[in-house]
C-alpha positions as CSV (number, residue, x, y, z in Angstrom):
1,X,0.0,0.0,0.0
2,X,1.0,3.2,-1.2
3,X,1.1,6.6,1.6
4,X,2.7,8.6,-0.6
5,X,4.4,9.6,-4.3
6,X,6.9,11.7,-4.6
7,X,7.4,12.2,-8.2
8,X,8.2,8.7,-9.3
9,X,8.8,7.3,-6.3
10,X,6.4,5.8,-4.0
11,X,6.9,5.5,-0.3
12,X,4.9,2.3,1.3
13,X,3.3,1.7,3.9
14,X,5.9,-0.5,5.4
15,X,8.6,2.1,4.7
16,X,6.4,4.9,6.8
17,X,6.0,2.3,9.8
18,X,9.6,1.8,9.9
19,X,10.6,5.2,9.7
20,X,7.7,6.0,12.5
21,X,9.5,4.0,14.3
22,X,12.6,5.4,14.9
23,X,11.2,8.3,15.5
24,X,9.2,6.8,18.2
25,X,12.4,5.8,19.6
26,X,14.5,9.3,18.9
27,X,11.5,11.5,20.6
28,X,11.0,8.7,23.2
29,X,7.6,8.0,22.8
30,X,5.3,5.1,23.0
31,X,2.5,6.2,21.2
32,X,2.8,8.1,17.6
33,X,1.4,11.8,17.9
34,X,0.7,14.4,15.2
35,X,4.5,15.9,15.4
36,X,6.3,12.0,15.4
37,X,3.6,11.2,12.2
38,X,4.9,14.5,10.3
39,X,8.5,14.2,11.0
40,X,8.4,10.5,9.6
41,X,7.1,11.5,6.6
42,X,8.8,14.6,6.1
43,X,12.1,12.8,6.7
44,X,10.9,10.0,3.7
45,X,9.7,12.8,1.3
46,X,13.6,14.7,1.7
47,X,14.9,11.0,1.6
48,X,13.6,10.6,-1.8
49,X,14.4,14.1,-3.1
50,X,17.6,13.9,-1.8
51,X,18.5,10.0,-3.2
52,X,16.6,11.7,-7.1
53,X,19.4,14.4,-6.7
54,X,22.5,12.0,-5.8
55,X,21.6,9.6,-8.7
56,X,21.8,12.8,-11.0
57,X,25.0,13.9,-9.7
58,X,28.0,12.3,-10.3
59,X,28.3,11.0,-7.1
60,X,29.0,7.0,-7.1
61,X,29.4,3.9,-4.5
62,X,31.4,1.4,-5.2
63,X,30.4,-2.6,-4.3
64,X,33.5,-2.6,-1.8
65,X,31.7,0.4,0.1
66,X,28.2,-1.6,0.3
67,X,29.7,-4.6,1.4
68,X,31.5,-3.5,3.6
69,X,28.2,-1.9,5.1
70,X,26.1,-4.7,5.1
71,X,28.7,-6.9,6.9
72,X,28.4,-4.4,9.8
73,X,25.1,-4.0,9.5
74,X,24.8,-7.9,10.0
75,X,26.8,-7.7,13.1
76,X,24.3,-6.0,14.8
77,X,22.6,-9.3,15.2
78,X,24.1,-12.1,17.9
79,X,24.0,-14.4,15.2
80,X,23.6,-15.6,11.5
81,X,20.5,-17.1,12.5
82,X,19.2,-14.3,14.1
83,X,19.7,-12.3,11.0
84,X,17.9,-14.7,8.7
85,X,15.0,-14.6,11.1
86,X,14.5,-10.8,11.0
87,X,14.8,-11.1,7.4
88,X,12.4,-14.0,7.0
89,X,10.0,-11.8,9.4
90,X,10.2,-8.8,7.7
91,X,9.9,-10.4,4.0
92,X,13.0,-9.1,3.3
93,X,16.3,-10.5,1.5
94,X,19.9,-9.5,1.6
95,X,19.8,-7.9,-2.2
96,X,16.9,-5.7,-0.6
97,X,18.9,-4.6,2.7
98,X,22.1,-4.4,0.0
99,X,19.6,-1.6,-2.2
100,X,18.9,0.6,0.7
101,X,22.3,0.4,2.1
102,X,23.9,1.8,-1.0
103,X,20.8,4.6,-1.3
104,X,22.0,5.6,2.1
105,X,25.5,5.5,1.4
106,X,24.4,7.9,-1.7
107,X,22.4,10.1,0.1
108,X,25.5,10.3,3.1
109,X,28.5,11.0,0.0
110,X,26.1,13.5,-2.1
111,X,25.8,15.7,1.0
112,X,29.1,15.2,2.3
113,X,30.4,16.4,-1.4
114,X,28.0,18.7,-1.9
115,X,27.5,20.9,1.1
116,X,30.8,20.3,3.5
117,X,31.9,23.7,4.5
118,X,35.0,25.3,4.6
119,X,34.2,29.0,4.2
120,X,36.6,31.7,6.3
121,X,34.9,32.6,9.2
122,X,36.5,35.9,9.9
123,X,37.9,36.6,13.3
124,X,35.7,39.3,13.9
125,X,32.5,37.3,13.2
126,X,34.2,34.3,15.6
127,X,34.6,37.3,18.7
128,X,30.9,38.4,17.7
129,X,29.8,34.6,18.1
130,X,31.4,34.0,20.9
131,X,30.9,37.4,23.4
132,X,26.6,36.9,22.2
133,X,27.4,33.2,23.4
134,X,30.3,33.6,26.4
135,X,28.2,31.6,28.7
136,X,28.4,28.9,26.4
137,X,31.8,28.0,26.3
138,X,31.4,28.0,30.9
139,X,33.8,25.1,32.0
140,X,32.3,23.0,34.8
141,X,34.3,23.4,38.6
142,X,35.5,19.7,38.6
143,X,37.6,18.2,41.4
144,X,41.0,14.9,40.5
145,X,40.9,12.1,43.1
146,X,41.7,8.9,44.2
147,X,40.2,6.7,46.7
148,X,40.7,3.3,48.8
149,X,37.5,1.3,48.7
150,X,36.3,-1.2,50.7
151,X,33.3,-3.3,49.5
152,X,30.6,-3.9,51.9
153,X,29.1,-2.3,54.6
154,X,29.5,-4.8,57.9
155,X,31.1,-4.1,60.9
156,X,34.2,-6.0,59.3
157,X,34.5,-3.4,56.7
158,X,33.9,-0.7,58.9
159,X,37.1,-2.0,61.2
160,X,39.0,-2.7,57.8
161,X,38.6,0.5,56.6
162,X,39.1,2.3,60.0
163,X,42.3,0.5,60.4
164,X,43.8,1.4,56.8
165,X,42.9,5.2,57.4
166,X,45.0,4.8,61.0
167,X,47.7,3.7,59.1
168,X,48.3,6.4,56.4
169,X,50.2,9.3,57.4
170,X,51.1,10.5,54.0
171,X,50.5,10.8,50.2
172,X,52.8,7.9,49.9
173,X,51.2,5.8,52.3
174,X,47.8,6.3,50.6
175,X,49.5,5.4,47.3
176,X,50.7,1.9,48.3
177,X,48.0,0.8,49.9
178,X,45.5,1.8,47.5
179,X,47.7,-0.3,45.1
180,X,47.5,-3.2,47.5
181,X,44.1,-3.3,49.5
182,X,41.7,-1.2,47.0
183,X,38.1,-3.4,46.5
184,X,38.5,-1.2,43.4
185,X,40.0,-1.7,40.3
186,X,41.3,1.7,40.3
187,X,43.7,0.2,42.8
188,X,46.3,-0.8,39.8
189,X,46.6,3.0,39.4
190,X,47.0,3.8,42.9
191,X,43.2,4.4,43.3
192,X,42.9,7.5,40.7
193,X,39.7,8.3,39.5
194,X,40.7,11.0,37.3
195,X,38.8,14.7,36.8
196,X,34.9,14.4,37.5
197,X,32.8,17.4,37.7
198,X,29.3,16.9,40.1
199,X,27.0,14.5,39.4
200,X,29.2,12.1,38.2
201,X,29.8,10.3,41.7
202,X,27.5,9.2,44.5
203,X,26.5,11.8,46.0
204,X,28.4,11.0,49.4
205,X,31.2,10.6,47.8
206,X,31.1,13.8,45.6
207,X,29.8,15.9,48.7
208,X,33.6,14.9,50.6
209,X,35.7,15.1,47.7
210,X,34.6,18.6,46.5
211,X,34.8,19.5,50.5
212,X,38.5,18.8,50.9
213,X,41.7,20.3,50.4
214,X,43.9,19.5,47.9
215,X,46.4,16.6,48.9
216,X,43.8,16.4,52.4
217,X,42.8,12.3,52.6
218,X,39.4,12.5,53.9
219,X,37.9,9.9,57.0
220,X,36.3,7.2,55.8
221,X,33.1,7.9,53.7
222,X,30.2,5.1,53.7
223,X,28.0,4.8,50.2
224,X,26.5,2.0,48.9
225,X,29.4,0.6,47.0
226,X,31.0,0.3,51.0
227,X,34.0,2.5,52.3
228,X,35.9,5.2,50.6
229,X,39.0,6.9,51.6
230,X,39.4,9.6,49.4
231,X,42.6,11.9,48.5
232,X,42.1,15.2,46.6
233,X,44.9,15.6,44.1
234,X,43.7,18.4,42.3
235,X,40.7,21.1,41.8
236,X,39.8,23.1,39.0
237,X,37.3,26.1,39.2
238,X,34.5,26.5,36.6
239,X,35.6,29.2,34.3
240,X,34.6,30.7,31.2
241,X,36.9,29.7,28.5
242,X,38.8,32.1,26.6
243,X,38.0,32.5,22.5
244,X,41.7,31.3,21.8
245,X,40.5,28.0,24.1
246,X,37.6,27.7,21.5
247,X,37.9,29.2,18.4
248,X,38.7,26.2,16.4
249,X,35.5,24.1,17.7
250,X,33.5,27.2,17.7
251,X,34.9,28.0,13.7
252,X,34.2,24.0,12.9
253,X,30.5,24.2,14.6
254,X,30.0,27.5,12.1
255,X,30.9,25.5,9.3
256,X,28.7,23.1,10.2
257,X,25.5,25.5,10.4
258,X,26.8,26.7,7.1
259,X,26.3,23.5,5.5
260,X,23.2,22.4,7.2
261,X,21.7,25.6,5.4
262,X,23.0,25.0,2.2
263,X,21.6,21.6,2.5
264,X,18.1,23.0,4.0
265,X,17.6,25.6,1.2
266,X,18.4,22.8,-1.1
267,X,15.7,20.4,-0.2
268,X,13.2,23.3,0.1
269,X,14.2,23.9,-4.3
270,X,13.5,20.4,-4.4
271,X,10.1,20.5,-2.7
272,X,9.3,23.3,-4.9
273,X,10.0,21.8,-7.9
274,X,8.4,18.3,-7.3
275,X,5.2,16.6,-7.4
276,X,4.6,14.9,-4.1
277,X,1.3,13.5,-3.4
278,X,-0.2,12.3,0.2
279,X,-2.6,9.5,0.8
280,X,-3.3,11.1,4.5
281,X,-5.7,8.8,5.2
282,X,-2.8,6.0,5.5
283,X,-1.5,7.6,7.9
């Protein structure tokens, strides 16, 4: 069944359901709505446009380049039988899956040819980017630790761990015995955790480590993973990063709006220019 014909090609109703569905799964949704229905379609109709326009471009895919795709595209199932099963289900065959993979791969090249960017962005119009969008560009405060953990939370933990804290004096002595009694296999690097900003740690555990000093080894800290001894090794405040810091992500992200527009205004020439008809009532 037909939903809808955009110049001479026809989009099915199987094609719609599988587009819907991704969408479903993008937007998060259980249930299609008016906005999921539209944005599956829409995204078929500027498929075909865009796969009419590739094919009358120069733009080519070689068999190597669809192979190669469809191998990974068959490793995203456990096993060759598992493969042959959704095809079986889905009254499909591997010449099919082989046809859209290479429309894809088209599509992908043709745009990738077509409207990459690499205009100058002037340095004036990067400072004039950046000082309308300084907040932007705000590091977050983040603190370096390393810890001693011991897993549970019995009384036989609790001693454990209160006996290992008695014991360290020092940097040093926090070092090697992180190395030999860490529950944790951050142990083999002397109980380093690395740079974490908040919100990336239990919450008893983040409260303590952003409280202490650097180099201060904290008392022992109870979460539900067990017992923490924790070592601050460094801190770094939230600051707003300088243009120098940024320019080159903030030049490559311009680039990129550049050629999303290109790209925009091109399907909107297409759309202009083609028939597309809509069995709504499909949908």
């Amino acid at each position: 069944m037909i939903i809808a014909r955009i110049n001479n090609y026809e989009i099915t109703i199987d094609e719609y359901q599988a587009e819907l569905k991704q969408v479903l799964t993008k937007l998060k949704l259980e249930q299609p709505n008016d906005k999921a229905k539209k944005r599956a379609l829409e995204q078929l109709i500027d498929g075909c446009l865009l796969l009419e326009d590739a094919k009358n471009s120069n733009t080519e895919i070689s068999n190597e380049e669809i192979e190669n795709e469809f191998v990974e595209f068959m490793l995203g199932w456990d096993s060759e039988e598992e493969f042959k099963e959704m095809l079986e289900n889905n009254d499909l065959n591997d010449d099919i899956i082989k046809e859209k993979i290479k429309s894809e791969l088209l599509i992908k090249k043709y745009i990738n040819i077509t409207f990459s960017s690499d205009c100058h962005i002037p340095v004036n119009k990067l400072n004039e980017v950046y000082l309308e969008n300084k907040n932007s560009f705000r590091t977050n405060e983040m603190v370096k630790a390393s810890h001693i953990l011991v897993k549970g939370n019995s009384e036989t933990s609790l001693k454990k761990i209160n006996d290992i804290r008695k014991s360290i004096k020092c940097t040093e002595d926090f070092n090697k015995i992180a190395l030999e009694c860490s529950d944790c296999p951050s142990g083999y690097q002397c109980g380093d955790l690395g740079y974490f900003a908040r919100g990336k740690m239990v919450k008893e555990f983040e409260e303590v480590a952003f409280d202490l000093k650097v180099n201060q080894i904290s008392e022992p800290v109870k979460t539900k993973f067990g017992y923490h001894i924790i070592i601050k090794t460094d801190h770094k405040k939230s600051k707003i990063a300088d243009l120098n810091e940024v320019k080159d992500v903030l030049k490559e992200r311009l680039q990129q709006i550049d050629s999303e527009l290109r790209l925009i205004r091109r399907i909107k020439e297409l759309r202009s220019k083609a028939e597309i008809i809509i069995n709504r009532e499909m949908m």
